[in-house]
C-alpha positions in Angstrom: -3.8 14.8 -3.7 -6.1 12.4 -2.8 -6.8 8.7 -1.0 -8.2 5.5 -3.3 -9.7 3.1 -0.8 -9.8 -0.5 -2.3 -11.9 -3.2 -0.6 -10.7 -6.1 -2.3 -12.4 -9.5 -1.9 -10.3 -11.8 -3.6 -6.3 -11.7 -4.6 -7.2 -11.1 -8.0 -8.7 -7.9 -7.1 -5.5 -6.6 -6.5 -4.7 -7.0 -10.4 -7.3 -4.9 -11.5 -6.2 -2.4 -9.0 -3.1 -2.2 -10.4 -4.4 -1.0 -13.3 -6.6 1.6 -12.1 -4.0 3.3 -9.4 -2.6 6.7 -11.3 0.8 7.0 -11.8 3.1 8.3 -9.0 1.0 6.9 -6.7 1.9 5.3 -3.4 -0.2 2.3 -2.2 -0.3 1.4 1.6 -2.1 -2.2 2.3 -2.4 -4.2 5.3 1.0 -6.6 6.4 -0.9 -9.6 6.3 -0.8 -9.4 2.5 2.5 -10.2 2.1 2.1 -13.9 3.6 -0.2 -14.4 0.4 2.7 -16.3 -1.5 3.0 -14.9 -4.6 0.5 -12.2 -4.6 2.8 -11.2 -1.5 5.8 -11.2 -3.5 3.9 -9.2 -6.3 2.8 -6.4 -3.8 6.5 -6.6 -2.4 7.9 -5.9 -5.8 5.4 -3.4 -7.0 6.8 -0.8 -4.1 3.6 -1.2 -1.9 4.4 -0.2 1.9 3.0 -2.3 4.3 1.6 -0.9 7.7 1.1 -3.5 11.0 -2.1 -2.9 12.3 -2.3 -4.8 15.7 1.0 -2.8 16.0 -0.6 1.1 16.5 2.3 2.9 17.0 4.4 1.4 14.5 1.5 1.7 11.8 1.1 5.7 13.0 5.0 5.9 12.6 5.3 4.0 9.0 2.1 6.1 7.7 3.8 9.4 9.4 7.4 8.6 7.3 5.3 7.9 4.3 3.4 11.1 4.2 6.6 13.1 4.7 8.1 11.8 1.9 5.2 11.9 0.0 5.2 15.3 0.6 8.9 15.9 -0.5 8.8 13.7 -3.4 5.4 15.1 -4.9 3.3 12.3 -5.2 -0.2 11.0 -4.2 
C-alpha cells in the first residue's frame, strides 16, 4: 500500500492525474472540488470520495470508513 499526494494547480492537473493513479486505487480530494462544474461532475463520476475539511470530525469519520473498506476490499 501506499499514499500519492497530488498538488494540483489548475483543473486540468486533475487529468493528468488520472492517468498516472494505479489501478484499484482510491482517490480522496478535498469537497470543495466538486463545486468546480464539470470537473466536479468528472471527479463525482470517477468514484473519488470527498472529505470536508472545516468539518474535523466528519473528515476523520469519512477517511476512517474508507480505510476499513479499503482494507476489506484490498486496494490502495
Amino acid at each position: 500500500p501506499f499514499v500519492i499526494v497530488c498538488n494540483h494547480q489548475a483543473s486540468l492537473d486533475l487529468m493528468g492525474m488520472v492517468e498516472v493513479i494505479p489501478e484499484r486505487c482510491v482517490p480522496i480530494a478535498k469537497r470543495e472540488l466538486l463545486y468546480l462544474g464539470t470537473v466536479g461532475w468528472a471527479c463525482w463520476l470517477s468514484g473519488i470520495i470527498f472529505i470536508e475539511r472545516r468539518r474535523r470530525d466528519a473528515a476523520i469519520g469519512v477517511i476512517s470508513r474508507t480505510a476499513s473498506t479499503m482494507r476489506r476490499e484490498n486496494v490502495s
